[in-house]
C-alpha positions, 0 to 999 in steps of 0.5 A: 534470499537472493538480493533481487531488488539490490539498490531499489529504494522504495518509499511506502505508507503504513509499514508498522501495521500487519500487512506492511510490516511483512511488506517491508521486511520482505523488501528489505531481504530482498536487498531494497532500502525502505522508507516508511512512515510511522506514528508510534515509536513502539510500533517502529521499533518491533519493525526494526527488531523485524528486519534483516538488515537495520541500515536498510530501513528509514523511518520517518514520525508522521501522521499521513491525515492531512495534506501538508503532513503528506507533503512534508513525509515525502520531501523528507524522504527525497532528501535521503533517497535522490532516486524513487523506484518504487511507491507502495500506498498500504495504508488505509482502513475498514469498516464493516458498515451498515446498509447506506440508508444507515450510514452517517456522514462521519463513517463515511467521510472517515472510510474516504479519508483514510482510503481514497484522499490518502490514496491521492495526495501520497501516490500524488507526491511519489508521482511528482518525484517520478516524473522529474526521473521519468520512471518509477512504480506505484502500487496501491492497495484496493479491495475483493469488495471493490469488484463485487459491490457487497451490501452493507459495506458501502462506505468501505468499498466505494472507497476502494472502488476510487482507489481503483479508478485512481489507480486507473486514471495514474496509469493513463497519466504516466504513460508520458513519463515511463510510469507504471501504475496498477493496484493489488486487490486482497481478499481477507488477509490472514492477520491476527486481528482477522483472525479474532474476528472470524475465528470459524473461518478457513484460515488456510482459504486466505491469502498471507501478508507473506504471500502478498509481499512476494507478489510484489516484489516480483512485480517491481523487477525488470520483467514486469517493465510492461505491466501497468493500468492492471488489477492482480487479484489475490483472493487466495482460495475464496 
């Protein structure tokens, strides 16, 4: 594979999980230096085992719930790269949800915690580097159900839907300083654990970590430099 993005350092969330591994050892074949953050030391090294080239990929043992942790991972992160190209935000989680009279404050505190405040306080942090350099790209991850309002998935979506406008609002701010900011929106990814989940669905309708992870790339090349405030749908066939 052609080295594209030779020299990129890239710092992202959830790189052990199944879309940001694929993510990362994507990136990595294409010549960038990744960090990642992780919880289980297991789970880091089935990463390791993954990638094409060790020497390229940092991890760092941090659980991003809570603000201080956040702001620790990224200050251990400048420490190793002095440069910031890319910040990709993946981590995040679902929850199928119940109606919203249904809904207890837990579940819906927890969807926002882990989508919408983790979406905040780390592309807050890459965003800070990003502005000293003038330059940099953030992705963030949203959701099909961020646009189509679903019933019965509403701690879930109004969670991605904030991405969204978060996402929105970075890119308005980074206009001043030549930073580019959009979000992916997946529909269902074709993991294992989806799969397990809706074993009658078309799995051929959906869209790949792999697929996913080559858009991306693309995205963070030279000519994209105009792309920024965009919402790239990937529903694959659905």
């Amino acid at each position: 594979m052609a080295q594209e993005l030779k020299n990129f350092n890239i710092i992202l969330t959830g790189g052990t999980g199944a879309l940001g591994k694929v993510i990362t050892t994507e990136f990595i074949k294409s010549g960038a230096s990744v960090i990642t953050n992780f919880r289980s030391e297991p789970k880091f090294d089935d990463l390791k085992n993954a990638v094409t080239n060790t020497e390229k990929l940092h991890g760092i043992q941090v659980d991003l719930d809570s603000e201080k942790n956040v702001q620790s991972y990224f200050e251990q992160a400048s420490r190793r790269f002095k440069r910031l190209d890319v910040f990709i935000h993946i981590m995040g989680g679902f929850w199928m949800g119940e109606e919203i009279a249904d809904t207890s404050l837990e579940n819906w505190n927890r969807m926002m915690n882990l989508n919408l405040t983790s979406a905040f306080l780390c592309t807050r942090e890459a965003f800070k580097i990003m502005k000293v350099q003038c330059s940099g790209k953030i992705f963030t991850v949203g959701a099909k159900t961020a646009e189509e309002f679903p019933p019965k998935m509403g701690a879930y979506t109004v969670s991605k839907a904030g991405v969204l406008a978060l996402t929105r609002i970075l890119a308005n701010e980074g206009k001043a300083y030549n930073i580019l900011v959009n979000s992916i929106l997946p529909g269902i990814i074709d993991t294992q654990a989806n799969r397990k989940d809706m074993p009658e669905a078309d799995f051929s309708e959906w869209v790949t970590p792999e697929q996913i992870a080559r858009v991306l790339i693309y995205l963070c090349k030279a000519e994209t430099q105009i792309l920024s405030h965009s919402f790239l749908k990937l529903f694959g066939k659905l």
